[in-house]
C-alpha positions in Angstrom: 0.0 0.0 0.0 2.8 2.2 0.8 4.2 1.5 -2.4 1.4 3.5 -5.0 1.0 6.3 -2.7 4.4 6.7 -3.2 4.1 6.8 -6.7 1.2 9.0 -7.1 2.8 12.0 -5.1 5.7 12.0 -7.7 6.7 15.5 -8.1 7.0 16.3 -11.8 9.7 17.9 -13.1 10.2 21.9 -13.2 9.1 23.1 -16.8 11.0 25.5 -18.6 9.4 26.6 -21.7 6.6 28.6 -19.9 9.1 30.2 -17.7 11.6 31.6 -20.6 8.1 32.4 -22.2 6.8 34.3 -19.3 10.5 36.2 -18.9 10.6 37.0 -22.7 7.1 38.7 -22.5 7.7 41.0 -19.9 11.2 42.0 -21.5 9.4 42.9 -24.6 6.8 44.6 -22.4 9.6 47.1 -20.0 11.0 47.5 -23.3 7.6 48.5 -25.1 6.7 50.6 -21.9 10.0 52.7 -22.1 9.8 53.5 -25.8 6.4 55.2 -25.6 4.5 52.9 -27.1 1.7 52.7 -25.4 1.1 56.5 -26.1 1.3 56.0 -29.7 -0.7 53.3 -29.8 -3.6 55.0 -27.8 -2.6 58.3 -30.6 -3.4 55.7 -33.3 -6.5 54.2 -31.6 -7.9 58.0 -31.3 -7.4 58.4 -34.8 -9.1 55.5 -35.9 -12.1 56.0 -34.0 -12.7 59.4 -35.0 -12.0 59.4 -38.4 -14.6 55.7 -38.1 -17.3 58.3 -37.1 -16.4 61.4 -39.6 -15.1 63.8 -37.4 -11.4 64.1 -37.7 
């Protein structure tokens, strides 16, 4: 009995993938914060919208 709830509380090894994944993203995100992107973006969006509805 001991024996398969050993087996069962097997700890599964650490992944990776998702973690280089995860630190990649928020890189690219500082980076994208520092630039001024999201000002540019939300510039754009503006644009779109009113030119969408006829005013600008």
């Amino acid at each position: 009995m001991s024996q398969t709830s050993s087996n069962s509380r097997k700890k599964s090894p650490l992944r990776k993938a998702p973690i280089v994944v995860i630190a990649a993203f928020l890189l690219l995100w500082l980076i994208g914060g520092a630039t001024g992107e999201p000002g540019r973006v939300l510039e754009q969006a503006v644009q779109v919208c009113l030119s969408c509805i006829g005013i600008g």
